[in-house]
C-alpha positions in Angstrom: -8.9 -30.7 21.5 -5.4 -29.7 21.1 -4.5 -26.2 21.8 -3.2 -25.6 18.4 -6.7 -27.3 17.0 -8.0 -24.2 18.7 -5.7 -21.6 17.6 -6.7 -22.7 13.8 -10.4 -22.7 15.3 -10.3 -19.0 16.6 -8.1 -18.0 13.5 -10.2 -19.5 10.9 -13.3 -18.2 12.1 -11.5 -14.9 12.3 -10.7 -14.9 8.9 -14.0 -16.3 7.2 -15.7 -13.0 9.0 -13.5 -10.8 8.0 -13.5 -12.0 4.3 -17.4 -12.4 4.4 -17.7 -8.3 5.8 -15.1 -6.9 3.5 -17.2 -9.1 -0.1 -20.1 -7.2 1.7 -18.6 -3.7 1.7 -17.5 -4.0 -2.0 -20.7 -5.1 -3.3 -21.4 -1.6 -2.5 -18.5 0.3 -3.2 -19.2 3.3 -5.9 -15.7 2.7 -7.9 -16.2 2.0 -11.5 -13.8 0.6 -13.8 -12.5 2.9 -16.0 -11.6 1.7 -19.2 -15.3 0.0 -19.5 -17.4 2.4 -17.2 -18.9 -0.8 -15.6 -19.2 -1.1 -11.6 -16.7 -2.9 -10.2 -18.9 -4.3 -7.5 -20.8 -6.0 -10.5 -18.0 -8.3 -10.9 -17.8 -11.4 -8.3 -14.2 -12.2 -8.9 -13.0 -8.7 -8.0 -14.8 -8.4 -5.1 -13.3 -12.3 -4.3 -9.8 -11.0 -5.1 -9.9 -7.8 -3.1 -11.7 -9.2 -0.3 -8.9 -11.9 -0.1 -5.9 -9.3 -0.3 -7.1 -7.0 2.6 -7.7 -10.2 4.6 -4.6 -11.1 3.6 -3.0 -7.9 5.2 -5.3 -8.3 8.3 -3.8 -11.3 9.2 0.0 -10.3 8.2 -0.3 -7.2 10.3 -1.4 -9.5 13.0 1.1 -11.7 12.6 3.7 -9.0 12.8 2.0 -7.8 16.0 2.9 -11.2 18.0 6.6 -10.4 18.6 6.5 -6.5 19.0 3.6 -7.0 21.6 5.1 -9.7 23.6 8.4 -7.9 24.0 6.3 -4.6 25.0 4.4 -6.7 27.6 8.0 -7.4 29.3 8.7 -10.7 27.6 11.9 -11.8 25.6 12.1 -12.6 22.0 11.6 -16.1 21.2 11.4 -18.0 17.7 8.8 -19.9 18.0 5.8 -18.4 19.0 2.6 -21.0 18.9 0.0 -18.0 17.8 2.3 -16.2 15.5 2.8 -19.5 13.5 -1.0 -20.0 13.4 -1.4 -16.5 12.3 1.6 -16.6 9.4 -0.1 -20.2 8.2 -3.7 -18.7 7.6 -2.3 -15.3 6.0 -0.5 -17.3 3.4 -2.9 -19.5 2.7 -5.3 -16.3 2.3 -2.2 -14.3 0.3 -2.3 -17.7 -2.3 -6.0 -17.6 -2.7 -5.9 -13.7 -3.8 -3.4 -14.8 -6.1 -5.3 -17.4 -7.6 -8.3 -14.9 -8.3 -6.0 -11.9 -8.9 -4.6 -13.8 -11.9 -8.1 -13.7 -13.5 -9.3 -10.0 -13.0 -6.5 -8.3 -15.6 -5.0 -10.9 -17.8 -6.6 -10.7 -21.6 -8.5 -13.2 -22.4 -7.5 -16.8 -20.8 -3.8 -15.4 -21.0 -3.0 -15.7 -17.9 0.8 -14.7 -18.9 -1.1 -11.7 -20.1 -0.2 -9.9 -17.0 3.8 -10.4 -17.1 5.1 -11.4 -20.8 2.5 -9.3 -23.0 2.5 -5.9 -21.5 4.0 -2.9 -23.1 8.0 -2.4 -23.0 7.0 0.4 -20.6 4.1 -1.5 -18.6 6.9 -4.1 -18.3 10.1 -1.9 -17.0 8.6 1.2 -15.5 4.4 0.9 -15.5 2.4 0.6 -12.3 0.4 -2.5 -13.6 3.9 -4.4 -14.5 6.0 -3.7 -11.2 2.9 -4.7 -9.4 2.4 -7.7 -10.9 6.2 -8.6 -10.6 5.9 -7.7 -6.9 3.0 -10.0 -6.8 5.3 -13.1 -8.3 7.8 -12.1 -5.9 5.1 -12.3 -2.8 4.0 -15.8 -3.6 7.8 -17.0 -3.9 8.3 -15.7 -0.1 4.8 -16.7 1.1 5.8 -20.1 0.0 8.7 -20.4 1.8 7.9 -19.3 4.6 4.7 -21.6 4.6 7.5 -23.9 4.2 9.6 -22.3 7.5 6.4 -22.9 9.5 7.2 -26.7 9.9 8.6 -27.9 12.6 10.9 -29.8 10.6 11.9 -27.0 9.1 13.8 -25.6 11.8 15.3 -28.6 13.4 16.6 -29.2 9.4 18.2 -25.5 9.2 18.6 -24.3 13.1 17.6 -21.4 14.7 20.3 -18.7 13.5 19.1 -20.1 9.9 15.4 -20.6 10.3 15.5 -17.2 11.6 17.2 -15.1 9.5 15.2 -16.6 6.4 12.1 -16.1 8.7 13.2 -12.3 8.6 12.2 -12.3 4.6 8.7 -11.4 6.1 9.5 -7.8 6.8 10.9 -8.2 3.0 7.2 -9.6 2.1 5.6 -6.2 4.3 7.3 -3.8 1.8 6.6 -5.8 -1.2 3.1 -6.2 0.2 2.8 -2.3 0.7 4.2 -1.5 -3.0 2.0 -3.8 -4.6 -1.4 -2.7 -3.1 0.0 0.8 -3.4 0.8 0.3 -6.8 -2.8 -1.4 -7.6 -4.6 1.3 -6.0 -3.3 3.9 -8.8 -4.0 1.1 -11.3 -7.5 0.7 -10.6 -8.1 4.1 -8.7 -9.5 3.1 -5.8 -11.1 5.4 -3.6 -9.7 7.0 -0.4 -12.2 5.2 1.9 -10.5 1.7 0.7 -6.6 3.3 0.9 -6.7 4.8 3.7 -7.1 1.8 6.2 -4.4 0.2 4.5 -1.9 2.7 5.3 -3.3 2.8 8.7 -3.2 -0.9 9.5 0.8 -1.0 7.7 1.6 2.3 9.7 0.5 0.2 12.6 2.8 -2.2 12.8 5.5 -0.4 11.2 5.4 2.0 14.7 4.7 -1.4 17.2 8.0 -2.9 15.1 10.0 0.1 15.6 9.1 0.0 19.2 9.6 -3.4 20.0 12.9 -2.7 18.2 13.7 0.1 20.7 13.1 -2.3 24.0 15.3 -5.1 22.9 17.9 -2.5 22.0 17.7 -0.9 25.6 17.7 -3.8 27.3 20.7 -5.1 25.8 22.7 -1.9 26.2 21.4 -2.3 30.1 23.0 -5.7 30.4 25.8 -5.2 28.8 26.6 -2.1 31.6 
């Protein structure tokens, strides 16, 4: 067995229990929909879609964790780091499948357009509902090309400097990320007990980011003295 058979092993498995135990905690979750005062657990493809989104973010904080940690251990930065890549793979393949479900849960009818090109002038320029969804287009264009960036011939094609600095549109992704779920939240008024760890997990590795920055920084101003 290959060692990156059993990165993919270890992730996978990581990722099918964390989307089994979050479907589990919102088949119990007390939020009801407002508009229809039904449960929200009562419906299978919003638990599917939600479960998928904060697995999503699981796996894209861990992800953004690799570099930050290895440079905090005393290591240098490197682009290509075998785990990371494993970890970026599963997140966007998680990230698409929320998108596929997500698509279901507010569009009218079998519109699925419903949710960009027949919302309100206001929903469309300035409403929660519309920038999310917008956000949410924007997510899947940078999911797939960094899904793309992940191949090896991807970099020998473009070259480190380049594969890099497009690799960088993940911290782009983060914030866009962030605003969406944000965003969603007010939209469907989800309670604090499912907002909170979010902010938590993205303060997280915004702070281990920040300080990983802060090392390389120092150790370049050493050497250059």
């Amino acid at each position: 067995m290959t060692a990156a058979t059993r990165r993919n092993i270890v992730v996978g498995a990581t990722v099918v229990s964390v989307l089994a135990a979050i479907v589990v905690l919102t088949g119990v979750t007390p939020e009801r929909w407002v508009d229809v005062d039904e449960p929200k657990a009562a419906s299978w493809l919003w638990r599917l879609s939600v479960s998928a989104a904060d697995t999503a973010v699981l796996i894209l904080a861990a992800t953004l964790l690799v570099g930050p940690l290895r440079v905090l251990r005393g290591g240098r930065p490197t682009t290509h780091l075998p785990w990371r890549r494993t970890l970026g793979i599963w997140a966007g393949g998680v990230a698409l499948l929320h998108v596929s479900l997500a698509v279901f849960v507010h569009a009218r009818a079998t519109r699925l357009w419903s949710n960009w090109l027949e919302l309100s002038p206001l929903e469309l320029v300035g409403g929660a509902r519309g920038l999310a969804n917008w956000l949410g287009l924007l997510q899947v264009a940078i999911v797939a090309m960094l899904l793309w960036l992940s191949r090896d011939e991807a970099l020998r094609r473009l070259g480190g400097r380049t594969w890099k600095w497009l690799q960088r549109s993940a911290y782009v992704l983060v914030i866009a990320v962030a605003v969406h779920a944000l965003l969603y939240h007010r939209v469907e008024q989800r309670i604090a007990a499912h907002r909170i760890p979010l902010y938590l997990v993205l303060g997280f590795v915004i702070a281990a980011q920040l300080a990983g920055m802060a090392v390389v920084l120092r150790r370049r101003n050493s050497s250059a003295t």
